[in-house]
C-alpha positions in Angstrom: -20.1 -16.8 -11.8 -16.3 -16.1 -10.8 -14.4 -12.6 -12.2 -12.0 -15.4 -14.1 -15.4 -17.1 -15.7 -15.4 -13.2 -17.8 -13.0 -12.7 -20.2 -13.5 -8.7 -20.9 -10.8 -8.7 -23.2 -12.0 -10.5 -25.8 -14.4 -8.0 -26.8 -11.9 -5.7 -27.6 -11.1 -5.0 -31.9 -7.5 -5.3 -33.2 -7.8 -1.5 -33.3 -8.2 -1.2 -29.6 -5.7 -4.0 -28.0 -3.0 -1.9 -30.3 -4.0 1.7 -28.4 -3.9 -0.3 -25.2 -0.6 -1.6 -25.7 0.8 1.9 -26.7 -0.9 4.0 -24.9 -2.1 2.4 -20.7 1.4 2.8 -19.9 1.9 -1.5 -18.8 4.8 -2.5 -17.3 6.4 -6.1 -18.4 4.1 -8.4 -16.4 1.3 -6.3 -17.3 1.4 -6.0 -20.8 2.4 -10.0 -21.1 -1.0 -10.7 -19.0 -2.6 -8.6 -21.4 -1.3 -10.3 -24.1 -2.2 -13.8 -22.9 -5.7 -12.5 -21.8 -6.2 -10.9 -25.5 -4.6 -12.6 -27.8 -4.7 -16.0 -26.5 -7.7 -16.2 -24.6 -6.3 -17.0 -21.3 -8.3 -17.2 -18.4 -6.4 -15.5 -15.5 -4.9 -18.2 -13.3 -3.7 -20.3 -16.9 -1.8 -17.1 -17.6 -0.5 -17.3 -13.7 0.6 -20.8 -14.5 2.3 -19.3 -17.9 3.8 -16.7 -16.2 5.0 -18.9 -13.5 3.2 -16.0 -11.0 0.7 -17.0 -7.7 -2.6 -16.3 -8.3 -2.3 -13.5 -5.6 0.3 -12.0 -7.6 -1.6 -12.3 -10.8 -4.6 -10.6 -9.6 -2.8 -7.7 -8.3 -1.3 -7.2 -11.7 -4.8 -7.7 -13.4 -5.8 -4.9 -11.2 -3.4 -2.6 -11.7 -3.7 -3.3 -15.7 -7.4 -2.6 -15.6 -7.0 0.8 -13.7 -4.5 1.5 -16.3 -7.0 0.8 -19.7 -9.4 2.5 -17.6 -7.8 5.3 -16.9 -6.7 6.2 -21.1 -9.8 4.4 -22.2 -11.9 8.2 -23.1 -9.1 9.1 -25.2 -9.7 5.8 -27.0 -12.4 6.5 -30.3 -13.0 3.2 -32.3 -11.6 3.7 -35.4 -9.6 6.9 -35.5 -6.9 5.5 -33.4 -5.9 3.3 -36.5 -2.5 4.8 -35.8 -1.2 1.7 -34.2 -2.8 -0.8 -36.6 
């Protein structure tokens, strides 16, 4: 099973996609990946072909936006962060 066969987004709640957006810190690129991948349901490389990106290119920004939801993701609590709803 390839990385691009696991969408991990998907899981997230409305809740959480909102902190993300507001609070990981993306950059353009990133946060319209993270878009496509959340609210869409785009695999990786259909969001390349969107985005008019490589596939090299678009797993280097993938990268760099999952360190970034990792990186604020403790100071995310499901449900009090209803801020950004």
């Amino acid at each position: 099973m390839g990385f691009d066969s696991i969408n991990f987004y998907k899981e997230f709640i409305e809740d959480e996609k909102q902190f993300y957006l507001h609070e990981a810190g993306f950059d353009e690129r990133e946060e319209q990946l993270f878009r496509l991948r959340v609210y869409d349901g785009k695999t990786l490389w259909e969001a390349s072909e969107v985005m008019g990106y490589s596939r090299r290119t678009m797993d280097r920004i993938n990268k760099t936006m999952k360190k970034k939801i990792v990186k604020v993701a403790p100071m995310y609590y499901r449900g009090i962060s209803s801020k950004y709803n």
